[in-house]
C-alpha positions as CSV (number, residue, x, y, z in Angstrom):
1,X,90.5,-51.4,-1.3
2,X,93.2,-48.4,-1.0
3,X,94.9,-47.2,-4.3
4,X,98.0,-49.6,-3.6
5,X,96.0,-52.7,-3.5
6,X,94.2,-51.6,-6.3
7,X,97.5,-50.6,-8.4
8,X,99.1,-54.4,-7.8
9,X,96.0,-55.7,-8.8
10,X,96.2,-54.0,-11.9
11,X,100.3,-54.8,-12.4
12,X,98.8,-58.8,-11.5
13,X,96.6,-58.4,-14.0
14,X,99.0,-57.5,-16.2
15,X,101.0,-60.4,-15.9
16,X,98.0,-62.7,-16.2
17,X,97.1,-61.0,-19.2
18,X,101.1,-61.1,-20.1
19,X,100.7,-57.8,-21.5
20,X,104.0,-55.6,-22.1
21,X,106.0,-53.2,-19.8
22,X,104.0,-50.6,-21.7
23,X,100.9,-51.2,-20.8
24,X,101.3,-50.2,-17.1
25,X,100.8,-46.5,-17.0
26,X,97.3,-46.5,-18.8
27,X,96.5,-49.6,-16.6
28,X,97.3,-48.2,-13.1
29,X,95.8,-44.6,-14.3
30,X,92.2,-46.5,-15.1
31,X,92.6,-48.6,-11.8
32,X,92.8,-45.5,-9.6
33,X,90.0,-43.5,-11.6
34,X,86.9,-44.5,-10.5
35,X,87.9,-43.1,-7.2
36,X,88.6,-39.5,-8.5
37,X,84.8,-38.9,-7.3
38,X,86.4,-38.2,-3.9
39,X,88.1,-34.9,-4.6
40,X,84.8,-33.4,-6.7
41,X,81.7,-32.5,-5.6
42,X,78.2,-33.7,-6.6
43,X,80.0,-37.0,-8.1
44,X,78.6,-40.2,-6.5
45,X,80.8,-43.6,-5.6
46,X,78.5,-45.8,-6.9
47,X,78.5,-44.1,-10.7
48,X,81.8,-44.3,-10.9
49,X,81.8,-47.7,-9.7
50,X,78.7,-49.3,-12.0
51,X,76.9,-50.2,-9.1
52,X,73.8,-47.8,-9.4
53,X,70.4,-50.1,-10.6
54,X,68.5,-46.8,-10.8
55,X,70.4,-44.5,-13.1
56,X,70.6,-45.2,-17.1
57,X,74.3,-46.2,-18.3
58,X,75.7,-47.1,-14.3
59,X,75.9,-50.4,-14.3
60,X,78.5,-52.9,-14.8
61,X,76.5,-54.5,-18.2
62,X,76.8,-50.5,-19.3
63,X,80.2,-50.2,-18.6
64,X,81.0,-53.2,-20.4
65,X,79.3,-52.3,-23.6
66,X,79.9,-48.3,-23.6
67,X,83.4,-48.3,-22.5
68,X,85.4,-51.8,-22.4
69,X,84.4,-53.0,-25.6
70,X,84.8,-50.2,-28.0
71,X,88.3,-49.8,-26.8
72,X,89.0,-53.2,-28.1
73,X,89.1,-50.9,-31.2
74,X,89.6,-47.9,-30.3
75,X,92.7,-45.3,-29.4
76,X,96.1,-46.1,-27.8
77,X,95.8,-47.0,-24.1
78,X,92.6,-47.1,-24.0
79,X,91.5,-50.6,-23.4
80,X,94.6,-50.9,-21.3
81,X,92.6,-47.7,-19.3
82,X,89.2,-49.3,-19.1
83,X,90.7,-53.1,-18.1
84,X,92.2,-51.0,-15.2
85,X,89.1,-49.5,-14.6
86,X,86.9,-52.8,-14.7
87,X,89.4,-54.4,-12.3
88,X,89.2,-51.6,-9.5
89,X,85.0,-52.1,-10.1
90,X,85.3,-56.2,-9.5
91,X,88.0,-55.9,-7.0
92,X,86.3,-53.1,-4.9
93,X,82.7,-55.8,-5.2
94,X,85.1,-58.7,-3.9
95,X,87.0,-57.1,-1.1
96,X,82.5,-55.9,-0.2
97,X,81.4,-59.5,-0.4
98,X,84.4,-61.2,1.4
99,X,84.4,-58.2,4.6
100,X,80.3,-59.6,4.9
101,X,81.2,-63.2,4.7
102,X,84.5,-63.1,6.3
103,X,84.3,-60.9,8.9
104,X,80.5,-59.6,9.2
105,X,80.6,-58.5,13.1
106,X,82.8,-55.6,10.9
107,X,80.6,-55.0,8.3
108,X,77.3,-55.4,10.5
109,X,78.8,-53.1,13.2
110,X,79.7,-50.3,10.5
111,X,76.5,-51.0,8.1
112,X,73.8,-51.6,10.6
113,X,75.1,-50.7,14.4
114,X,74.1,-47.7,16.5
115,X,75.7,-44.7,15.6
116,X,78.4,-44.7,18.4
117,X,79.3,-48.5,17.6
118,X,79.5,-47.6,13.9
119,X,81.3,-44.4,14.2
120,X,84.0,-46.4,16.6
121,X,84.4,-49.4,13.7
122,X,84.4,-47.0,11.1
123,X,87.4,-45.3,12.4
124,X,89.1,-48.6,13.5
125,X,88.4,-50.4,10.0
126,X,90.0,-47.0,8.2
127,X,92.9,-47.1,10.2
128,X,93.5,-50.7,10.4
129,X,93.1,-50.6,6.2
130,X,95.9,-48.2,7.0
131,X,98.2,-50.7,9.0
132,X,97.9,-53.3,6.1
133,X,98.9,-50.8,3.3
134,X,102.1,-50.1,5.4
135,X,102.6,-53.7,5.7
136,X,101.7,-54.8,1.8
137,X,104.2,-51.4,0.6
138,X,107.0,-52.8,2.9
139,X,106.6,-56.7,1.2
140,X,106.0,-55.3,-2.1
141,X,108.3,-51.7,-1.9
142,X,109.9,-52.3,-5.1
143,X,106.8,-53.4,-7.5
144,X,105.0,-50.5,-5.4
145,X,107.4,-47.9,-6.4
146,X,107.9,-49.2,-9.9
147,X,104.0,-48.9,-10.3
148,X,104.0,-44.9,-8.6
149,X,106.3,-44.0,-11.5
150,X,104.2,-45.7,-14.1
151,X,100.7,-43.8,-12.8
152,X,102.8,-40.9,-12.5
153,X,104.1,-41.4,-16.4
154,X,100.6,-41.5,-17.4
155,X,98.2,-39.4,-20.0
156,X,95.2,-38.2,-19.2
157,X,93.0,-39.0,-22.4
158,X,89.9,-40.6,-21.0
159,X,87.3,-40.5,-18.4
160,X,83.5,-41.2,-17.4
161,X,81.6,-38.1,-17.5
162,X,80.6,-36.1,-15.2
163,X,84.6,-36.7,-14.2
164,X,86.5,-34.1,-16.7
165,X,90.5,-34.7,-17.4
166,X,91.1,-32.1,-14.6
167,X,89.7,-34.1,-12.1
168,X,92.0,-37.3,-13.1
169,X,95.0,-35.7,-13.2
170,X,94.4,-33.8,-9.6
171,X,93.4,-37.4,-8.3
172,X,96.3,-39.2,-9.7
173,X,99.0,-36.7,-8.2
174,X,96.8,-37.1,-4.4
175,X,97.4,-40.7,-5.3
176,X,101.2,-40.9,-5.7
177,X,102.2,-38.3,-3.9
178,X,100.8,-39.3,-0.5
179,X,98.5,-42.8,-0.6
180,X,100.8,-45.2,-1.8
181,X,101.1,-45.8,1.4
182,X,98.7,-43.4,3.2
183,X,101.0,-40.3,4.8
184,X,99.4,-40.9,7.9
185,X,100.4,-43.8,9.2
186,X,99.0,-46.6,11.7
187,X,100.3,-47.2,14.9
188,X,97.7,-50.0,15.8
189,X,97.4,-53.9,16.4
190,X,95.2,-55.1,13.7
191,X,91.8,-56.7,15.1
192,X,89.8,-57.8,12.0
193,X,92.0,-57.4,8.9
194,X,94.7,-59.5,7.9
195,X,97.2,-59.4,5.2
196,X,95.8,-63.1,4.1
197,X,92.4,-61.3,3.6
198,X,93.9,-58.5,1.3
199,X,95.7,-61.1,-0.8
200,X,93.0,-63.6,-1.0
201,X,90.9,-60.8,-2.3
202,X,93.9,-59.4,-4.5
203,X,93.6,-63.1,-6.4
204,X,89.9,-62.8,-7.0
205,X,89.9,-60.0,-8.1
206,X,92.6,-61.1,-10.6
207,X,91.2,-64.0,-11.5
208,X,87.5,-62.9,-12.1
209,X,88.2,-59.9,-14.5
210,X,90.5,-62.1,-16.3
211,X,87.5,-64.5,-16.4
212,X,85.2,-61.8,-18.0
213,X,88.3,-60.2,-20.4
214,X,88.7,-64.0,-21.8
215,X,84.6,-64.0,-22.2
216,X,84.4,-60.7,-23.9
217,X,87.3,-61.4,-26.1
218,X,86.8,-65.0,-27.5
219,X,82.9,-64.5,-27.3
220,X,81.9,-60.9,-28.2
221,X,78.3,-62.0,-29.9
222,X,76.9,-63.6,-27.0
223,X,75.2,-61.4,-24.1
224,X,77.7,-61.5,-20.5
225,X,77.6,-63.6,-18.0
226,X,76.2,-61.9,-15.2
């Protein structure tokens, strides 16, 4: 997902949850972070996401019980940080698993084609994800603009190691400053993507961390559900 699907996740979220007004700056900060591993070196998407099975503390299990819990309890913003966080790690998993059942001549062309097929759907999937941001800022301009001042109104307090404060705050300016849309722009027909398949995976990704905030919440003592 780009950082402005991932932001009106967060603000649907957010209305699910019916959580205040306030709550949208720490929110849309945590759902851009995990991506801050893009701008430092040595950092790798999968840590920041939970998805490693190999390294100690990187998984989603971990991040629930090191991070999203204790916040229940812990400082301002910060379970409002880590609930933006968790819903940029479920809806990045969603919008994987619905490309591979949805469109897999995509995803099996980039994943698994020769290197000329892949490098051509590479290019054409980035730039088509491109074309849709343009198309979900213009239906959503207002919510989307409201939603760049609130990331921009944000404190930096919290992060996942090896990330460091510096790293956030240099990532959410790249962020509002020139991804909400993308500055570059996409002067294509779309092929493969559709704006039906970003909002259907917007709503699941609503829908399922709102699932696993209600099971954390009303059932702390018993072990998750996946």
């Amino acid at each position: 997902m780009t950082p402005l699907q991932h932001l009106l996740v967060v603000e649907r979220l957010r209305q699910r949850l019916d959580w205040p007004l306030t709550c949208r700056p720490a929110m849309t900060l945590g759902a851009i972070s995990p991506d801050a591993h893009r701008i430092v070196a040595d950092i790798g998407h999968r840590d920041m996401h939970f998805r490693s099975r190999t390294t100690p503390g990187r998984r989603l299990i971990d991040f629930l019980g090191s991070y999203l819990r204790p916040a229940a309890d812990g400082p301002p913003d910060s379970l409002e940080f880590w609930v933006g966080w968790l819903s940029h790690i479920i809806a990045d998993d969603i919008w994987r698993h619905n490309l591979q059942r949805d469109i897999p001549d995509l995803w099996d062309g980039v994943v698994r084609g020769a290197s000329g097929e892949a490098d051509y759907l590479r290019k054409t999937y980035l730039a088509e994800c491109d074309k849709l941001d343009e198309i979900v800022h213009a239906d959503h301009r207002e919510v989307a603009a409201e939603l760049r001042e609130a990331l921009l109104a944000a404190e930096i307090h919290f992060t996942v190691e090896p990330l460091a404060l510096e790293d956030l705050h240099s990532w959410r300016l790249t962020v509002a400053q020139s991804m909400l849309p993308s500055l570059a722009g996409a002067h294509i027909e779309l092929q493969y993507l559709t704006i039906e398949f970003v909002e259907e995976c917007i709503f699941q990704a609503v829908e399922e961390v709102f699932r696993i905030i209600q099971w954390e919440t009303e059932e702390p003592e018993l072990p998750p559900i996946f």
